[in-house]
C-alpha positions as CSV (number, residue, x, y, z in Angstrom):
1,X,2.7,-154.8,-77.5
2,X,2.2,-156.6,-73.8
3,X,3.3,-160.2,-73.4
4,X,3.4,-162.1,-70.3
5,X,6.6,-162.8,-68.5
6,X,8.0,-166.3,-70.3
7,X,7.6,-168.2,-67.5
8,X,10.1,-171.1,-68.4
9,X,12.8,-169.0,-69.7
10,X,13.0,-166.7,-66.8
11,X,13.5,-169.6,-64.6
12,X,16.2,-171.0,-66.2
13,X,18.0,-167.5,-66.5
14,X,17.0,-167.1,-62.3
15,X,19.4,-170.3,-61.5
16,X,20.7,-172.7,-64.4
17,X,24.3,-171.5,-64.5
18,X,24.2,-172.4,-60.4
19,X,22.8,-175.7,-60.8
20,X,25.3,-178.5,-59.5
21,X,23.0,-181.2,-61.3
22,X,21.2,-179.6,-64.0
23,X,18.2,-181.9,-64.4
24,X,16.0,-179.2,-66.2
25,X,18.1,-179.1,-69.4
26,X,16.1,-179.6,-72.7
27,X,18.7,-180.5,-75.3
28,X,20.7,-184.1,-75.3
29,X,23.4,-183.3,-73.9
30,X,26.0,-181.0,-75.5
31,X,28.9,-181.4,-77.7
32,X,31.7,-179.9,-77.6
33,X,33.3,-177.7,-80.9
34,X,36.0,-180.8,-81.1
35,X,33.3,-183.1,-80.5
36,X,31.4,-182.4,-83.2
37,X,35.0,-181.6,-85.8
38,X,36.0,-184.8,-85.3
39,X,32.9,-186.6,-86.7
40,X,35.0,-185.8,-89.6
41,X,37.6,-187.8,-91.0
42,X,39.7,-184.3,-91.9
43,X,39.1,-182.1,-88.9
44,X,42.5,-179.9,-89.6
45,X,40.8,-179.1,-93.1
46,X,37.5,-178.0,-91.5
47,X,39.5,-175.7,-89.3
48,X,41.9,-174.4,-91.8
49,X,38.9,-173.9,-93.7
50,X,37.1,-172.1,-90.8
51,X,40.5,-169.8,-90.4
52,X,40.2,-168.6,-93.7
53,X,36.1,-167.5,-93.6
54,X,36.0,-163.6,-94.1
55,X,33.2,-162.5,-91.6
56,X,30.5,-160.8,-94.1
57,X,27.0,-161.2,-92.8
58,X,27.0,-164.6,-95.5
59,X,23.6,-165.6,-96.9
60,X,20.9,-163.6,-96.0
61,X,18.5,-166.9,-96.1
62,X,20.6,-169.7,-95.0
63,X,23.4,-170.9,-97.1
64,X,22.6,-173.0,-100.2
65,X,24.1,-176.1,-98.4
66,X,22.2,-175.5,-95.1
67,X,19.0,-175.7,-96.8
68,X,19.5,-178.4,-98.9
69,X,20.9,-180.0,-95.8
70,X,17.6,-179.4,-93.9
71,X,14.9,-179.6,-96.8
72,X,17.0,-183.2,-97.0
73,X,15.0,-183.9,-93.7
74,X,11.9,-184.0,-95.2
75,X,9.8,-185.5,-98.1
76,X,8.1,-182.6,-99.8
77,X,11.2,-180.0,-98.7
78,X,13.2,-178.3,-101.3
79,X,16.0,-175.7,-100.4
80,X,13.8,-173.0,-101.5
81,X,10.9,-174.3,-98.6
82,X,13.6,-173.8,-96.2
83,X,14.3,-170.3,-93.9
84,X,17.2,-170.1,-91.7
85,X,16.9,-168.4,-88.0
86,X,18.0,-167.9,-84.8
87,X,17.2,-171.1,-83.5
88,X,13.6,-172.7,-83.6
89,X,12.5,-169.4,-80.6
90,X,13.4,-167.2,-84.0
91,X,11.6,-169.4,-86.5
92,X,8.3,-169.7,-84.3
93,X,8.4,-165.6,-83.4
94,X,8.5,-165.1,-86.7
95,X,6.1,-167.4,-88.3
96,X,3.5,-166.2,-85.9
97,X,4.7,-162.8,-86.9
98,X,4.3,-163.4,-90.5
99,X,0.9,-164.8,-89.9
100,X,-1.1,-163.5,-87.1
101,X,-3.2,-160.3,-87.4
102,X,-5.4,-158.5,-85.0
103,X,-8.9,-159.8,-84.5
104,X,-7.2,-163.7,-85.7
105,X,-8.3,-167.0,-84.2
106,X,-5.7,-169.0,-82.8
107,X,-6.2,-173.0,-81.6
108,X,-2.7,-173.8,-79.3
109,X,-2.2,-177.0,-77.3
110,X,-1.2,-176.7,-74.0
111,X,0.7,-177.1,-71.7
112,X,3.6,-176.6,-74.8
113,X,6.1,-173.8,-74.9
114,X,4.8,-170.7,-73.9
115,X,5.6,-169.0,-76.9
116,X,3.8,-170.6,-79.2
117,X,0.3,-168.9,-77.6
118,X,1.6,-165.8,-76.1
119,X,3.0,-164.3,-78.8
120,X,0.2,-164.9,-81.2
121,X,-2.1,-163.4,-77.8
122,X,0.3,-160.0,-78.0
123,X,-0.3,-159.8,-81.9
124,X,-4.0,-159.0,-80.7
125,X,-5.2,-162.5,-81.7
126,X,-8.1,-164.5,-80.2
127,X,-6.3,-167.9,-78.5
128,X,-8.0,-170.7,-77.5
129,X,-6.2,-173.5,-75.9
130,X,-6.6,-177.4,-76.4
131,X,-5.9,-178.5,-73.2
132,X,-3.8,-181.8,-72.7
133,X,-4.0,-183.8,-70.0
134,X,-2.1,-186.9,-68.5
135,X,-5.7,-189.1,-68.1
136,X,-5.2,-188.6,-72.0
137,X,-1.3,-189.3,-72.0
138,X,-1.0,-185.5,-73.2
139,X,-2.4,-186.2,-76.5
140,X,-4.8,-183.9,-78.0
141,X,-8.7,-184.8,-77.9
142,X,-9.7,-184.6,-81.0
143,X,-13.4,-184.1,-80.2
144,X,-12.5,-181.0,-78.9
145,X,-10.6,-179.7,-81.2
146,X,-13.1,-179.8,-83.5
147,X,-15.0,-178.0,-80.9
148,X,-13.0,-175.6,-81.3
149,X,-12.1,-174.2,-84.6
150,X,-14.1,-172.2,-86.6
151,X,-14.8,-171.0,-90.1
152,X,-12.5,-168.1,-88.5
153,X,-9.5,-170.0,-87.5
154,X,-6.5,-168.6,-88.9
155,X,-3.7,-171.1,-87.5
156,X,-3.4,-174.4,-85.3
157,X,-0.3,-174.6,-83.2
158,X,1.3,-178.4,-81.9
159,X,4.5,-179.2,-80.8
160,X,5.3,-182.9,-82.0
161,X,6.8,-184.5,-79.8
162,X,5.7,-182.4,-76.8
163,X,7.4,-180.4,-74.5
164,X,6.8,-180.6,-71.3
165,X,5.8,-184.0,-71.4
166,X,7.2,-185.7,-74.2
167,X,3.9,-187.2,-75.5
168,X,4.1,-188.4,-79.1
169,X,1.3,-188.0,-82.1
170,X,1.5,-190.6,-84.3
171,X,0.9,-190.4,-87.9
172,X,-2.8,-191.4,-88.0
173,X,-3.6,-189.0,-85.1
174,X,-1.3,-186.2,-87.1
175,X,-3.5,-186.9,-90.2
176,X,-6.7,-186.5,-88.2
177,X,-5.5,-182.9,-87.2
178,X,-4.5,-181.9,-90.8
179,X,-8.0,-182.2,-91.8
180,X,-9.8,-180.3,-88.9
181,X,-7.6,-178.2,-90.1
182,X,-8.2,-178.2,-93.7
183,X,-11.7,-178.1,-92.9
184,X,-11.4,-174.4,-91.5
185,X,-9.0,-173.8,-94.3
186,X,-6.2,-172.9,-91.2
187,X,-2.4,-173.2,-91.6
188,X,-1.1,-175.9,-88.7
189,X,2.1,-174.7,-87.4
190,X,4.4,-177.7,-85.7
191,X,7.0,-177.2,-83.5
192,X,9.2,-180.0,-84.0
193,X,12.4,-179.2,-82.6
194,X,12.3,-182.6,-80.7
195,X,11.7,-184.5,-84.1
196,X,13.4,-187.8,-84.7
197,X,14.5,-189.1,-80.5
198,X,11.5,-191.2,-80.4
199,X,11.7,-194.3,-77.6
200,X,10.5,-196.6,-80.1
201,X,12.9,-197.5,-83.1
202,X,10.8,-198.7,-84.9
203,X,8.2,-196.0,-85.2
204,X,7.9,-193.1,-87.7
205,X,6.2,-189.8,-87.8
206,X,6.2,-187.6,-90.6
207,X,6.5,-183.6,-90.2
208,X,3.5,-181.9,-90.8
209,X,5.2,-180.2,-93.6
210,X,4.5,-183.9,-95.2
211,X,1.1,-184.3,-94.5
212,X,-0.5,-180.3,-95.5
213,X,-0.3,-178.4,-97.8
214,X,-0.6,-175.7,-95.3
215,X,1.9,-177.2,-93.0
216,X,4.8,-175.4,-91.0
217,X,7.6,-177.3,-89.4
218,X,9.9,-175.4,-87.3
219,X,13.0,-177.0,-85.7
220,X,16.4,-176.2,-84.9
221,X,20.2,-177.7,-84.4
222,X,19.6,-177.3,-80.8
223,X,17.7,-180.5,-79.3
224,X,18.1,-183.3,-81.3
225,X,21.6,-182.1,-82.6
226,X,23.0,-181.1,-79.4
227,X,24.7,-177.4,-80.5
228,X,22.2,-175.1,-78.6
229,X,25.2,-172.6,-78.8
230,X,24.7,-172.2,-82.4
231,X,21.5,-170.4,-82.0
232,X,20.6,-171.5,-85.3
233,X,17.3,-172.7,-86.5
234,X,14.6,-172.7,-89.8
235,X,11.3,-172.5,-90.7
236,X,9.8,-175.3,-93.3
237,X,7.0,-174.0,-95.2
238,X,5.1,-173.6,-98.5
239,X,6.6,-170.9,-100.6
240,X,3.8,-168.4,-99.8
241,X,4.7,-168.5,-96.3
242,X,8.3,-168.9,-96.8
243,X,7.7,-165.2,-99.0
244,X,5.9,-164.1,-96.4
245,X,8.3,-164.3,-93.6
246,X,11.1,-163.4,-95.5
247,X,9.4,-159.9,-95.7
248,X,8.9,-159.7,-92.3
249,X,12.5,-160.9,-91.3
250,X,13.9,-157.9,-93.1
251,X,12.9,-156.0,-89.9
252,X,13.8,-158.4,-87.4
253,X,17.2,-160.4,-89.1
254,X,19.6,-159.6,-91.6
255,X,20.8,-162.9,-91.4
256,X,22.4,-165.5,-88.8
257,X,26.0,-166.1,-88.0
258,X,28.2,-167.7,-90.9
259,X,30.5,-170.1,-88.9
260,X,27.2,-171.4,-87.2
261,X,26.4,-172.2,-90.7
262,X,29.3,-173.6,-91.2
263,X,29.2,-175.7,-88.4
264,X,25.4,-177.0,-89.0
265,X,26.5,-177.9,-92.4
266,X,28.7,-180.1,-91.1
267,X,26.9,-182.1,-88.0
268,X,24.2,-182.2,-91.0
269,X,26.7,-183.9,-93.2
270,X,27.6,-186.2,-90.1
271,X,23.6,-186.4,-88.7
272,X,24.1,-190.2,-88.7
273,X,26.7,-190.4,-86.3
274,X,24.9,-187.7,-83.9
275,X,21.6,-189.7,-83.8
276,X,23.1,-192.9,-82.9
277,X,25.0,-190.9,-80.1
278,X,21.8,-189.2,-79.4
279,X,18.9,-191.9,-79.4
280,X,21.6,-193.9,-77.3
281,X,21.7,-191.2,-74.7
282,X,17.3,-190.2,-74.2
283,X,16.8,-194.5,-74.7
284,X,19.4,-195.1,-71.9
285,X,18.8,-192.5,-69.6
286,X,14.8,-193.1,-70.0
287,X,15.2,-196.3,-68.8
288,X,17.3,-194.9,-65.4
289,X,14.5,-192.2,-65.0
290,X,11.6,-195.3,-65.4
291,X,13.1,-196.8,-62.5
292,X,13.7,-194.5,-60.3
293,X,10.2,-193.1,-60.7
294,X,9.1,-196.8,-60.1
295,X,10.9,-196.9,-56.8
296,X,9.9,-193.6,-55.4
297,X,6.3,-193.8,-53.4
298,X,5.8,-189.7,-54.3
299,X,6.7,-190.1,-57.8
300,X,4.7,-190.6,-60.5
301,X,4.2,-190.1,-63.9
302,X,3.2,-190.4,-67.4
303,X,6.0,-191.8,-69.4
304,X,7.1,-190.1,-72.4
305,X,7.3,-191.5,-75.7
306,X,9.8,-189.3,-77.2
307,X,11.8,-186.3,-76.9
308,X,14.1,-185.4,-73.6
309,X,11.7,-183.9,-70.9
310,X,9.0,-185.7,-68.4
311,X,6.2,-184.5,-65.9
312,X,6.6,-186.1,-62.4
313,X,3.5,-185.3,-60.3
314,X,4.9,-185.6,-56.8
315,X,2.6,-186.4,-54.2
316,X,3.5,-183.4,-51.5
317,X,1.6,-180.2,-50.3
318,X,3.8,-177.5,-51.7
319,X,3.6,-175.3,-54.1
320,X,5.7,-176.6,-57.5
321,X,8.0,-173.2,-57.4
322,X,8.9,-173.5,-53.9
323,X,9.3,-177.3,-54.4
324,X,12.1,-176.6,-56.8
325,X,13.8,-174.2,-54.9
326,X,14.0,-176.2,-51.7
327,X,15.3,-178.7,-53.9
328,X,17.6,-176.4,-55.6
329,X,19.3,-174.9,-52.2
330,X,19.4,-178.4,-50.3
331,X,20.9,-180.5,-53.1
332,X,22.1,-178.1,-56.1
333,X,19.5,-180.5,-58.1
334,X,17.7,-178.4,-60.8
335,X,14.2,-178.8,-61.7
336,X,11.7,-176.8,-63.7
337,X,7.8,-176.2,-61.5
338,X,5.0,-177.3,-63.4
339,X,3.4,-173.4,-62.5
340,X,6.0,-172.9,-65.8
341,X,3.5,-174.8,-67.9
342,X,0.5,-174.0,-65.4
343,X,1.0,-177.7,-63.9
344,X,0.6,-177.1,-60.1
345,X,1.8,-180.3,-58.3
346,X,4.1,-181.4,-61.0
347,X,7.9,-180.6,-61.9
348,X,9.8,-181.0,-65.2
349,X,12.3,-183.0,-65.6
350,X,15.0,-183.0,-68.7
351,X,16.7,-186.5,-69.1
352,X,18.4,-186.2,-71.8
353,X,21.4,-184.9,-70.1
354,X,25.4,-186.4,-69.5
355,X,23.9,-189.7,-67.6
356,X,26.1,-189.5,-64.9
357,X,24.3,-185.8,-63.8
358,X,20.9,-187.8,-64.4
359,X,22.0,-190.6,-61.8
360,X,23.3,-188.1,-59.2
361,X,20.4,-185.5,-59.7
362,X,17.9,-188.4,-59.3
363,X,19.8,-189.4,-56.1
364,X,19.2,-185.7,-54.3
365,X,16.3,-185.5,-55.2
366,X,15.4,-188.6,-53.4
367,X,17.4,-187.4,-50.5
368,X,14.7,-184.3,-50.5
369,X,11.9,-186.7,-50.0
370,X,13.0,-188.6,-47.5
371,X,12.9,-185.1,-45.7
372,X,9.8,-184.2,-46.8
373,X,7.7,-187.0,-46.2
């Protein structure tokens, strides 16, 4: 199998651990382990508890509570709907494994992450891409989606809310997609690992899982919940596809780490807390990058509606790459080019970080355009 090089990934492996302000980062900014202990009102029992944990590879699917946790998250979910993985990367690789044949018809948005239509490209499938573009606010155009399916459509892939850009599908607009979908008889596979840090508080979108019978939700603890370093993830899904990627997992996962488990059990128990800490740190900090991007003249953009990243189109004749790494080796400010999501003249920005890095990142990188103008 050939894949193209994941454009976004290698970038951040080329120079995020260098970055003096990491402005590229895509999850709200991280807690720490006694962060997220002492949400707890016994923190020395969850670590004596923790202590006494005999390290067998635990429950091959996700433990009971995990998944009664995470169906919890949805209408329609019950525990058995629910498949635990390494992160939302190992829940999407192996949906698309589970699914996608040979000779298959695939319909991806995009610009999304690259994943979700280069691997079903390697599996031999036919993918056809629904472009989104910011005249549209990054919101799919429905006419030509329906342009695109077919009677031979196997599977529809979104990401709700998107990433790069943060645009958000509403309900009505989700509902319109679940039945171009149901029309070609196509499973819709949602990534919606950014699910839940919308702008608005007053607005509410379902999971696609919800809405379809032949709905996938992936997601993970990652974004939303701030523990990227648990690496753990799940896949929400009728119990025909739930069947079908447990066969498949056998080859790929035995199971994922117990004290991760353990430790998503418990920021699920405490998700309150987190998303009050959480929606307090992507509304905040949305507001600092939505006026700075006011006040620079090169700056522009379309402003995201949910979720913790943004494209700024900057109004300079470089290349997006070579943009960033000026950037990068004038000012230790870290950005991600827009050639990542095939977005020449436009960077990616992650906001969602400590808000303190945000206001000193945005700060160099005004510095650089004073320079370059």
């Amino acid at each position: 199998m050939r894949i193209a090089p994941f454009k976004v990934e290698e970038w951040m492996n080329a120079y995020e651990l260098e970055a003096v302000y990491n402005i590229a980062e895509t999850c709200v900014d991280s807690l720490t382990v006694e962060e997220l202990i002492r949400l707890s009102a016994e923190p020395e029992d969850f670590f004596r508890e923790m202590a006494q944990k005999k390290l067998t590879y635990g429950h091959i699917e996700g433990s009971p509570e995990f998944r009664s946790l995470v169906a919890g998250m949805y209408e329609t979910m019950k525990p058995e709907n629910i498949l635990a993985m390494n992160g939302a990367i190992g829940a999407n690789f192996l949906t698309l494994f589970s699914l996608v044949n040979p000779g298959d018809e695939v319909v991806a948005v995009h610009p999304t992450y690259q994943q979700i239509y280069e691997v079903p490209a390697a599996f031999g499938a036919e993918v056809k891409h629904l472009r989104l573009v910011p005249e549209k606010q990054f919101l799919p155009d429905l006419g030509e989606l329906r342009a695109l399916v077919t009677d031979k459509t196997k599977l529809i892939c979104i990401n709700n809310p998107n990433n790069p850009s943060g645009a958000l599908m509403d309900e009505a607009l989700l509902r319109e997609i679940v039945e171009i979908a149901r029309s070609v008889d196509a499973y819709l596979l949602c990534d919606e690992v950014y699910r839940h840090l919308h702008q608005d508080p007053e607005i509410v979108v379902p999971s696609i899982v919800d809405l379809y019978e032949k709905g996938i939700a992936t997601s993970s603890m990652s974004k939303v919940f701030s523990l990227a370093g648990l690496r753990l993830g799940w896949i929400a899904a009728p119990l025909d596809v739930i069947k079908n990627c447990i066969s498949h997992r056998d080859y790929t996962t035995i199971s994922c780490g117990m004290l991760d488990d353990m430790l998503a059990v418990h920021a699920l128990k405490n998700r309150d807390k987190i998303m009050e800490r959480n929606l307090k740190i992507v509304r905040d900090n949305l507001q600092i990058l939505d006026d700075w991007v006011a006040s620079e003249p090169l700056i522009s953009y379309v402003k995201p509606q949910a979720g913790t990243t943004a494209m700024l189109k900057y109004e300079l004749d470089m290349p997006s790459e070579t943009f960033c790494i000026d950037l990068f080796k004038a000012t230790g400010a870290f950005l991600t080019p827009g050639s990542c999501f095939d977005m020449e003249g436009w960077v990616r920005i992650g906001y969602a970080c400590d808000t303190e890095v945000l206001k000193a990142g945005l700060a160099q990188v005004s510095k650089f355009l004073q320079v370059q103008k």
